[in-house]
ZADO-1210 file (C-alpha; in nm, 4 decimals, padded with zeros to 6 digits):
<atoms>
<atom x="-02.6939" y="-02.0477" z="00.1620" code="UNK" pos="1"/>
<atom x="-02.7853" y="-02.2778" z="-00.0789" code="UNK" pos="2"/>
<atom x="-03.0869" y="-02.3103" z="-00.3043" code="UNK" pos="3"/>
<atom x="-03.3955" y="-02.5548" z="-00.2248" code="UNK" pos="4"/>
<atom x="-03.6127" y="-02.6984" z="-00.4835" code="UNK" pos="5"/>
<atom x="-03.9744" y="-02.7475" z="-00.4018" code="UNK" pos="6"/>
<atom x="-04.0624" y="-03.0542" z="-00.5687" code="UNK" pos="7"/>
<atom x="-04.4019" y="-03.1396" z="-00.4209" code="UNK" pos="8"/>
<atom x="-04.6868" y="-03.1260" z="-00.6747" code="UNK" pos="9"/>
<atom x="-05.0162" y="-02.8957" z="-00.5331" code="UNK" pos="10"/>
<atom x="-05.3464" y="-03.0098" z="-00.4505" code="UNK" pos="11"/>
<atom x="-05.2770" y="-03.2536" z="-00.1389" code="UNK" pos="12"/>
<atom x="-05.3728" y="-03.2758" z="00.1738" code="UNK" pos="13"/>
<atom x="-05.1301" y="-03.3365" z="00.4364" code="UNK" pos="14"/>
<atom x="-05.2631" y="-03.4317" z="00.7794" code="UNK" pos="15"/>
<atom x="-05.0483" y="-03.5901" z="01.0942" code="UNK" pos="16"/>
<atom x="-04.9036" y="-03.4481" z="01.4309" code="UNK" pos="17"/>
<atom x="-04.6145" y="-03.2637" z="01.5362" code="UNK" pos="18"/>
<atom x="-04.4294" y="-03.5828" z="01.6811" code="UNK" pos="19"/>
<atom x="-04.4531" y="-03.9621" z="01.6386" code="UNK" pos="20"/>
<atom x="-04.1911" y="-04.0996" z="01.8749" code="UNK" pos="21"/>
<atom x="-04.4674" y="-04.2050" z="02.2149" code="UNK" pos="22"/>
<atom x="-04.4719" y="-04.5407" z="02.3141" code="UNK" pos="23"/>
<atom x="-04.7718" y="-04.4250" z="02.5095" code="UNK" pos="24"/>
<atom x="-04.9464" y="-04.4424" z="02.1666" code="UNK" pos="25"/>
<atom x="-04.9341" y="-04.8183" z="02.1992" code="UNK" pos="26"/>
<atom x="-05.2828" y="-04.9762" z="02.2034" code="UNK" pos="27"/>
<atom x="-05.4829" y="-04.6879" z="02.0643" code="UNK" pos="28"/>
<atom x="-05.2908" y="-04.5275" z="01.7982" code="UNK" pos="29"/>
<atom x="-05.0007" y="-04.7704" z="01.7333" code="UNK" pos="30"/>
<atom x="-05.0421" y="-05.1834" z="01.7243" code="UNK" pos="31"/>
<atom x="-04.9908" y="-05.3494" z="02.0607" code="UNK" pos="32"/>
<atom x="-04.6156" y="-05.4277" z="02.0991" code="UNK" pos="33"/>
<atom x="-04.4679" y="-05.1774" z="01.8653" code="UNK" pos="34"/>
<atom x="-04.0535" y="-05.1258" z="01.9193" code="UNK" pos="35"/>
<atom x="-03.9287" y="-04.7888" z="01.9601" code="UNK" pos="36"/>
<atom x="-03.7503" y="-04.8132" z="01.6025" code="UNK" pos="37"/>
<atom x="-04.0588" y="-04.8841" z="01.4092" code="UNK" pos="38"/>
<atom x="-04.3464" y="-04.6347" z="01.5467" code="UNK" pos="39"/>
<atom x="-04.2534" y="-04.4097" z="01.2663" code="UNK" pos="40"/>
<atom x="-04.3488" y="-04.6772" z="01.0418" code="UNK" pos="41"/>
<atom x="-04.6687" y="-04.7583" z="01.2628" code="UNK" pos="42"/>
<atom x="-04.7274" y="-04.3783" z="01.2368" code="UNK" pos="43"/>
<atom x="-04.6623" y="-04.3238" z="00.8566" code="UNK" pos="44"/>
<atom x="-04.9779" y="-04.6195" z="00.8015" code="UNK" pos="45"/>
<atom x="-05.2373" y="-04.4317" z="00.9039" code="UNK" pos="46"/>
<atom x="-05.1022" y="-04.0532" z="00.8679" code="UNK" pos="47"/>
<atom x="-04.9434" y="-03.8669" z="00.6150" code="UNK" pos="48"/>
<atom x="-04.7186" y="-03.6189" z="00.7506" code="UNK" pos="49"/>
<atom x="-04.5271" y="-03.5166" z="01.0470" code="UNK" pos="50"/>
<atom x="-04.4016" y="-03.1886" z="01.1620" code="UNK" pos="51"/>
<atom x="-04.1041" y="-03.2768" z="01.3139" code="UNK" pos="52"/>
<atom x="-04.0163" y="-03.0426" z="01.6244" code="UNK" pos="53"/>
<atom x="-03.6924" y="-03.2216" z="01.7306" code="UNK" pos="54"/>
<atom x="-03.5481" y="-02.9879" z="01.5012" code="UNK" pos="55"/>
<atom x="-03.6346" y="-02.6785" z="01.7322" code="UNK" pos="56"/>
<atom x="-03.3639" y="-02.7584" z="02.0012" code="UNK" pos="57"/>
<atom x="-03.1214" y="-02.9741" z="01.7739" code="UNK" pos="58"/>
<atom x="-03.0138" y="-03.0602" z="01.4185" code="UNK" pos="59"/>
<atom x="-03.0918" y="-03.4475" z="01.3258" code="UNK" pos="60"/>
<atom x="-02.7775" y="-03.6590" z="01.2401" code="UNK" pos="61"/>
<atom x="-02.8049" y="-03.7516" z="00.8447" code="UNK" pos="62"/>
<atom x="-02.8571" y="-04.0928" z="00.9621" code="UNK" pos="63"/>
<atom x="-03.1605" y="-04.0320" z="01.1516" code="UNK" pos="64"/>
<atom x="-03.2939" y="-03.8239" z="00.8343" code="UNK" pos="65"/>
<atom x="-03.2171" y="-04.1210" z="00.6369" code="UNK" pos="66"/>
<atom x="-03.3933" y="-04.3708" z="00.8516" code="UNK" pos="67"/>
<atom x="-03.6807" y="-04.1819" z="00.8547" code="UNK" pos="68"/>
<atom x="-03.7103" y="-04.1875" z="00.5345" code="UNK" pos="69"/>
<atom x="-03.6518" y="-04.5481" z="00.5024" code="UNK" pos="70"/>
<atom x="-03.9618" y="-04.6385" z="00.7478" code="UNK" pos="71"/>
<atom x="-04.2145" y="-04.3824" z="00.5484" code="UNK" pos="72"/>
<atom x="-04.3217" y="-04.4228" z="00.1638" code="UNK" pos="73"/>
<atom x="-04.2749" y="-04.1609" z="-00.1347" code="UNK" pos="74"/>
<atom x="-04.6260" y="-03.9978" z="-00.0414" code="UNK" pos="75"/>
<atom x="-04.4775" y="-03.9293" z="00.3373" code="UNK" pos="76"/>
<atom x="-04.4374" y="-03.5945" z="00.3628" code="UNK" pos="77"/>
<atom x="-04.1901" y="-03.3837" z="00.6592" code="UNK" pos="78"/>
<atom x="-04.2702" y="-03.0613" z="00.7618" code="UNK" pos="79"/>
<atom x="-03.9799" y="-02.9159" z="00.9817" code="UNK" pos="80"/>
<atom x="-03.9847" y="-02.6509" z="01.3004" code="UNK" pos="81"/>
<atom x="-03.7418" y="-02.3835" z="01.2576" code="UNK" pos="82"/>
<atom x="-03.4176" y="-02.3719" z="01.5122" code="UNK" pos="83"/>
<atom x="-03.4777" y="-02.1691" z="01.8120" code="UNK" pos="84"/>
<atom x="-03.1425" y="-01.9669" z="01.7447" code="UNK" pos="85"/>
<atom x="-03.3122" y="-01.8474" z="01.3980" code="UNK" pos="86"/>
<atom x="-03.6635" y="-01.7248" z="01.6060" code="UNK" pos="87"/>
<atom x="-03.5776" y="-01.7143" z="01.9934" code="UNK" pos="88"/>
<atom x="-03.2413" y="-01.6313" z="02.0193" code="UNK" pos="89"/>
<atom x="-03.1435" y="-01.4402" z="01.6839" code="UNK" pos="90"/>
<atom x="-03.5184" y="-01.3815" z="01.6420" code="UNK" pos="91"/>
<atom x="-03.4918" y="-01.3330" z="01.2268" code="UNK" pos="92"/>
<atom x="-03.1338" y="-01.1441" z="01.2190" code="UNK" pos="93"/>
<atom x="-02.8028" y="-01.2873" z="01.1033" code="UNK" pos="94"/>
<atom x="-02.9474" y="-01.6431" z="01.0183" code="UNK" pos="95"/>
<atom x="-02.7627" y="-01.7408" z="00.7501" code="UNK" pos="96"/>
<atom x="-02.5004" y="-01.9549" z="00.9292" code="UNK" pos="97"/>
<atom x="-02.7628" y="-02.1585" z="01.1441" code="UNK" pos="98"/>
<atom x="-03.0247" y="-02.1587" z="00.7549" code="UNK" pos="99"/>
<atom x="-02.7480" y="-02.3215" z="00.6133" code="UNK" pos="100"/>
<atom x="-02.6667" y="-02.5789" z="00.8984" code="UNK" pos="101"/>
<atom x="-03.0429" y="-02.6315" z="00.8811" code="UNK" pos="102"/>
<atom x="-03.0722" y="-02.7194" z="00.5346" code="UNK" pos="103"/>
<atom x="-02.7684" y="-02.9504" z="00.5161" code="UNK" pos="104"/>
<atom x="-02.9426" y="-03.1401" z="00.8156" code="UNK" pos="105"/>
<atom x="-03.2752" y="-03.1782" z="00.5427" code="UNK" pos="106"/>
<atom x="-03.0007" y="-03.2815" z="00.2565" code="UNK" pos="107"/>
<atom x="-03.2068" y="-03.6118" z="00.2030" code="UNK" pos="108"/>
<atom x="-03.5485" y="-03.5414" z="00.2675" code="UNK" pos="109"/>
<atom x="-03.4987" y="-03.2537" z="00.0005" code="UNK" pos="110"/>
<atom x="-03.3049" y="-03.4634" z="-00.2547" code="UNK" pos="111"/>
<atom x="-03.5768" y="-03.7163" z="-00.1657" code="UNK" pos="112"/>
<atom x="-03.8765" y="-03.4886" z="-00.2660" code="UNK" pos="113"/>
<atom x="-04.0155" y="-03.5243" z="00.0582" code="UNK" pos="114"/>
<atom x="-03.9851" y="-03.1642" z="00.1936" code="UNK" pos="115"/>
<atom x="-04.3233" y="-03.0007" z="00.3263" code="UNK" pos="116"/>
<atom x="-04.2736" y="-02.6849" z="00.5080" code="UNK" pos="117"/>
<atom x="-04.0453" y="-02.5003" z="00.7332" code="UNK" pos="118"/>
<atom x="-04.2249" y="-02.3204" z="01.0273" code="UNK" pos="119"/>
<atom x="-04.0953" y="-02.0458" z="01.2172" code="UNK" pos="120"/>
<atom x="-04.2574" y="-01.9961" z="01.5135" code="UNK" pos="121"/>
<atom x="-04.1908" y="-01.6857" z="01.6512" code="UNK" pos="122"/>
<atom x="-04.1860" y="-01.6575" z="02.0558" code="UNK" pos="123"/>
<atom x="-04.4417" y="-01.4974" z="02.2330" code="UNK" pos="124"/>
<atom x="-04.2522" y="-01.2054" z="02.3680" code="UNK" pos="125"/>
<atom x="-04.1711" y="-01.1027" z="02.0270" code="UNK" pos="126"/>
<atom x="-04.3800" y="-00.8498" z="01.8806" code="UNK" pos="127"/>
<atom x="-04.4148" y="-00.6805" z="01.5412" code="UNK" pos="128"/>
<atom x="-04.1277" y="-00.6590" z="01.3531" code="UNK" pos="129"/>
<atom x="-04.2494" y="-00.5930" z="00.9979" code="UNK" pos="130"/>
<atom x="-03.8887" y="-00.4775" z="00.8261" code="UNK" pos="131"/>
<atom x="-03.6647" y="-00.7064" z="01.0373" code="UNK" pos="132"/>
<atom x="-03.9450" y="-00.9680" z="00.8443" code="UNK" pos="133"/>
<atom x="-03.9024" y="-00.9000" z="00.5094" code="UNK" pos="134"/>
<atom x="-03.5336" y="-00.8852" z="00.5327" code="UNK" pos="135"/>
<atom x="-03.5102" y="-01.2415" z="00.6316" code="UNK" pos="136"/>
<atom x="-03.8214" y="-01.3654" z="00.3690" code="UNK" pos="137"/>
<atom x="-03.5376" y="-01.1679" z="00.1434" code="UNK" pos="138"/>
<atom x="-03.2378" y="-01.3413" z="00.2907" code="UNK" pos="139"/>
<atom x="-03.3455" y="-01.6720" z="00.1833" code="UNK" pos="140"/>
<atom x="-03.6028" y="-01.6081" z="-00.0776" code="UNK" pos="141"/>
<atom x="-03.3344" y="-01.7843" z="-00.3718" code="UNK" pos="142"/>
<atom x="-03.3663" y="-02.0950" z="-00.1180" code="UNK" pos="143"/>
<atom x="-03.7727" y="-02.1873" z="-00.2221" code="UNK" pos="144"/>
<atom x="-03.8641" y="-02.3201" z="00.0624" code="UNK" pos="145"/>
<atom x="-04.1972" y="-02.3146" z="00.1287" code="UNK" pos="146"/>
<atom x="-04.1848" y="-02.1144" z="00.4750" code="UNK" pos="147"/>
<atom x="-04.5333" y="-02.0698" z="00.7366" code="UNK" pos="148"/>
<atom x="-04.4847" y="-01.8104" z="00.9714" code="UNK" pos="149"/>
<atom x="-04.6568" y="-01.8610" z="01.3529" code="UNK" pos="150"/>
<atom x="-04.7012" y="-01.5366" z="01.5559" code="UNK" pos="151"/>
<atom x="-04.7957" y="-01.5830" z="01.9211" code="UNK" pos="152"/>
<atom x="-04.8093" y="-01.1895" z="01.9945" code="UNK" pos="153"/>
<atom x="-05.1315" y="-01.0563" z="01.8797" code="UNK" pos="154"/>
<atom x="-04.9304" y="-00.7109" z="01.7079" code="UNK" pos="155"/>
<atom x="-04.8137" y="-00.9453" z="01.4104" code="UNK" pos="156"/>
<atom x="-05.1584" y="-01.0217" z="01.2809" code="UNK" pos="157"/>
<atom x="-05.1365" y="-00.6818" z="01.0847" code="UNK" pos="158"/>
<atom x="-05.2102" y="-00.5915" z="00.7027" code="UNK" pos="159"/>
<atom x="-04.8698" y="-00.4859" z="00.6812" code="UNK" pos="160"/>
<atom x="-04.7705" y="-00.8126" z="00.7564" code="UNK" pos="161"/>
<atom x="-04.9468" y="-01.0142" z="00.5230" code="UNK" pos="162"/>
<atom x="-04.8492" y="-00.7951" z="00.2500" code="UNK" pos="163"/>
<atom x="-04.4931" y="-00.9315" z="00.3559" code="UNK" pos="164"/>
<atom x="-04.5696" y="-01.2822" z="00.3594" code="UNK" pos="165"/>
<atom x="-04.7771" y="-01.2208" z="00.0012" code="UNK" pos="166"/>
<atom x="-04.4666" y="-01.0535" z="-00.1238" code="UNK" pos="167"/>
<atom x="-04.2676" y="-01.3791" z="-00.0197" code="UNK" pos="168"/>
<atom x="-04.5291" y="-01.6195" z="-00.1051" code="UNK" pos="169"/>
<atom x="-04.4763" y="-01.7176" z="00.2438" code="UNK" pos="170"/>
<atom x="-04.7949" y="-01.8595" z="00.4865" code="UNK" pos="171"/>
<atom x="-04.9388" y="-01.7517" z="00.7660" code="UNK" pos="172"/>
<atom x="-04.9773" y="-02.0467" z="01.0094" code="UNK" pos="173"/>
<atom x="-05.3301" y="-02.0815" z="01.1391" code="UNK" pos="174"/>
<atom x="-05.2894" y="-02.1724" z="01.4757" code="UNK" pos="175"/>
<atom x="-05.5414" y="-02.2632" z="01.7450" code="UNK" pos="176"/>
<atom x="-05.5243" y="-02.3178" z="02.0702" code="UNK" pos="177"/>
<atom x="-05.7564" y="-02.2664" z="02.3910" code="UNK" pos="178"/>
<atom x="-05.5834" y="-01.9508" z="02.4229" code="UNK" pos="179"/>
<atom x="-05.5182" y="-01.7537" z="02.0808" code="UNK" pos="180"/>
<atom x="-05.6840" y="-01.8108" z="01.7438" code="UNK" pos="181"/>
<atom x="-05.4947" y="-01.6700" z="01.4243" code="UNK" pos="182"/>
<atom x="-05.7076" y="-01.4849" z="01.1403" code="UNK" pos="183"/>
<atom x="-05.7855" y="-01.6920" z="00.8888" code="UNK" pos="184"/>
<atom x="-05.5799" y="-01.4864" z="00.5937" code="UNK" pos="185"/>
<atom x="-05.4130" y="-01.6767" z="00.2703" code="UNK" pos="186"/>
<atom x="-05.0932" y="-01.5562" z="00.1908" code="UNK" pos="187"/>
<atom x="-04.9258" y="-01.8178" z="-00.0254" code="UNK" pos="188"/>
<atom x="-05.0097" y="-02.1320" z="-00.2330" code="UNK" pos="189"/>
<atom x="-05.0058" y="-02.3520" z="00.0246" code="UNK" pos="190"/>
<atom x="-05.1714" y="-02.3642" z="00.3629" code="UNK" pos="191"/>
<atom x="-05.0554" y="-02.4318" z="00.6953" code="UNK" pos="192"/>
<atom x="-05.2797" y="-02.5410" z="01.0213" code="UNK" pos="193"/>
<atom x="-05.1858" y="-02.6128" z="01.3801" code="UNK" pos="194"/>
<atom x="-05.4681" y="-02.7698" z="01.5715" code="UNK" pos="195"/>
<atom x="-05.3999" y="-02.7148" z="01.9360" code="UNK" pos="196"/>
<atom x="-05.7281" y="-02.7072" z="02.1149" code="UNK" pos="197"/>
<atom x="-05.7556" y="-02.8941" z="02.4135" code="UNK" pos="198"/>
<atom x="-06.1328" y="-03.0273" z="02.2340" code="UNK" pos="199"/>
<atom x="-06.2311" y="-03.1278" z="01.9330" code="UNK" pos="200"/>
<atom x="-06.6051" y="-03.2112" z="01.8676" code="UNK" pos="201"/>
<atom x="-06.6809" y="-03.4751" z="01.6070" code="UNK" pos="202"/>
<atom x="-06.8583" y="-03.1932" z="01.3924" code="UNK" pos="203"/>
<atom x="-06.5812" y="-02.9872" z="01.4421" code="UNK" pos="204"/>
<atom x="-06.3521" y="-03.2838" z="01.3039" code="UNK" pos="205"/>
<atom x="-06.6041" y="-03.3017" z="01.0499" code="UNK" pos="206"/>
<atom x="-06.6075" y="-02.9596" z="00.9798" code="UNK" pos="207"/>
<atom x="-06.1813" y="-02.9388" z="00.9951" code="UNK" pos="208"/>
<atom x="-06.1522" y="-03.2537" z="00.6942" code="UNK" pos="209"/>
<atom x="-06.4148" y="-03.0254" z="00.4627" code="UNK" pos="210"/>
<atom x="-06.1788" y="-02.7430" z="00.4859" code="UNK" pos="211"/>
<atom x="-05.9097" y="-02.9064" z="00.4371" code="UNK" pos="212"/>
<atom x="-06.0786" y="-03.0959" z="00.0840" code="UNK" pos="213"/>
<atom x="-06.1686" y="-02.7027" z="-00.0056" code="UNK" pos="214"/>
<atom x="-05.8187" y="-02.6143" z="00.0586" code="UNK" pos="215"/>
<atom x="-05.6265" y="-02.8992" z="-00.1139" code="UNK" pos="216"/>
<atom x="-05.8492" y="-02.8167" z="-00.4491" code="UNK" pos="217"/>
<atom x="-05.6532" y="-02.5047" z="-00.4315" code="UNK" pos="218"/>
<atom x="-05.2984" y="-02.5976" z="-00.3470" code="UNK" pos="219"/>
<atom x="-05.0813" y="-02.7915" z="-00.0690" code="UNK" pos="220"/>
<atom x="-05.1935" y="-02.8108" z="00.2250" code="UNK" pos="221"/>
<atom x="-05.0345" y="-02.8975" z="00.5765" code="UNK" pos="222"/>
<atom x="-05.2074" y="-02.9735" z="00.9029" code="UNK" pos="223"/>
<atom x="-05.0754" y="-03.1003" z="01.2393" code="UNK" pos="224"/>
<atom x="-05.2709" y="-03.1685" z="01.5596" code="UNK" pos="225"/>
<atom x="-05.0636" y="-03.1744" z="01.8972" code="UNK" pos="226"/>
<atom x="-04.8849" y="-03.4233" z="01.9804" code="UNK" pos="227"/>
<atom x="-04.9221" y="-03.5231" z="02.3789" code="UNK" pos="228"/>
<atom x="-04.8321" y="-03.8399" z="02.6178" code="UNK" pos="229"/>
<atom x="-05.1912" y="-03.9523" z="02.5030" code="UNK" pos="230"/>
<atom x="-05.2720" y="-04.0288" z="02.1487" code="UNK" pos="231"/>
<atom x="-05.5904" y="-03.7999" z="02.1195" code="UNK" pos="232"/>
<atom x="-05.4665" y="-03.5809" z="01.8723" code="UNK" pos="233"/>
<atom x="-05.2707" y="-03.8817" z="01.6787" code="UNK" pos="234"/>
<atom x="-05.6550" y="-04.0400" z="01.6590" code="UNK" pos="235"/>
<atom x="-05.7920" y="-03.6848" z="01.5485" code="UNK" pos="236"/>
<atom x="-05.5498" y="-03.6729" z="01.2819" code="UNK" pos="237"/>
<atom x="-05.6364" y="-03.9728" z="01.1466" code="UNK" pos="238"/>
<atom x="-05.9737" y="-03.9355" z="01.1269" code="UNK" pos="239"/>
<atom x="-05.9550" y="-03.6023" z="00.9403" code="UNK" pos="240"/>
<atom x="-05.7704" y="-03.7360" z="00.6973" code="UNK" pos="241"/>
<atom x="-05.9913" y="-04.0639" z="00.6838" code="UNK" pos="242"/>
<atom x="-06.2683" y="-03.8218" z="00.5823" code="UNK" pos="243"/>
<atom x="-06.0469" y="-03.6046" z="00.3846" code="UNK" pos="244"/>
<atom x="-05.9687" y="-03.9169" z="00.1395" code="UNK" pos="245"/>
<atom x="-06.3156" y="-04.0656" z="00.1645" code="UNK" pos="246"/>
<atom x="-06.2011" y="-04.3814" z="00.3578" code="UNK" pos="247"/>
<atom x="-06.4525" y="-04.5532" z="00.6220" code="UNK" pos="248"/>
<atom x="-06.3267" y="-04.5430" z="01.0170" code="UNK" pos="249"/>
</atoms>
């Protein structure tokens, strides 16, 4: 494996969804019109990040890395979803091969000092594991990555766990969705959210963009609404982070 260098400064707040590429965005979220090649761009001028979950099922070509780059700006931040061989299939064990592959995918958005997070989201079958954990967090510790972990079985959300993820300076992803709601524990400098209700209240937006201003006075901070055929949570993202960095709707 080879080391990563976290270049990001703290005290941001990073807001978008976890996908860009919907034509059905057209009209609401993206200008009237808008070609397939240039909705990243469309995307990138209202939002600030994107966790990019193309990378669960396969590896982007260094071309596409590079033209996504190209069609953001130097404040554009990518946050990137773990293969499923590293969580489903190997599920933490014997990852260095597929790490590696992963990070020579990110090449340029590293060298580019656009890197935001990797998450690993674990699947739901899987449960506690607290040893085969830290081995991994020790497996590619020299790498400094920033790292946010999702659990989706309720065993993982544990003391002994966080004391892992402290140890690694790792996060624990606060996820929400109608059906499981993560503790609310800090285990690393930055923070990691993944806003998957089905609702969203305007107080609650209100509510989210506050946090997030608390959170960003402390360190980095990464948050990514779902991304659907409809643009509702592209239009929630924006508006938290509208409110985040004081600018009128």
């Amino acid at each position: 494996m080879r080391r990563q260098s976290i270049t990001d400064s703290a005290g941001n707040a990073w807001v978008g969804c976890s996908g860009w590429a919907y034509p059905s965005w057209r009209g609401e979220f993206y200008p009237p019109g808008t070609s397939p090649k240039k909705l990243l761009e469309a995307y990138a001028a209202k939002l600030n990040s994107v966790e990019v979950n193309y990378t669960f099922r396969s590896l982007p070509t260094r071309s596409a890395v590079e033209g996504w780059l190209a069609q953001t700006g130097p404040e554009f931040r990518f946050s990137f979803k773990a293969p499923q061989r590293i969580t489903h299939l190997q599920r933490l064990q014997d990852c260095g091969a597929a790490m590696d592959a992963l990070l020579e995918a990110l090449e340029p958005v590293k060298t580019a000092g656009r890197m935001g997070a990797i998450l690993f989201q674990l699947p739901p079958s899987m449960k506690i594991a607290t040893e085969r954990l830290a081995q991994f967090l020790e497996e590619i510790r020299d790498l400094n990555l920033r790292t946010a972990f999702e659990f989706r079985h309720p065993s993982w959300f544990d003391p002994r766990i966080y004391r892992v993820l402290e140890k690694f300076g790792a996060a624990l992803c606060i996820a929400e969705s109608d059906d499981l709601v993560t503790p609310e524990i800090e285990t690393a400098s930055f923070a990691y959210y993944r806003l998957r209700k089905s609702e969203y209240s305007t107080a609650r937006l209100a509510e989210i963009a506050s946090m997030l201003k608390t959170k960003a006075a402390q360190g980095d901070v990464f948050a990514y609404f779902k991304h659907e055929e409809a643009p509702t949570g592209a239009l929630r993202a924006a508006a938290v982070l509208r409110d985040v960095q004081g600018r009128p709707a």
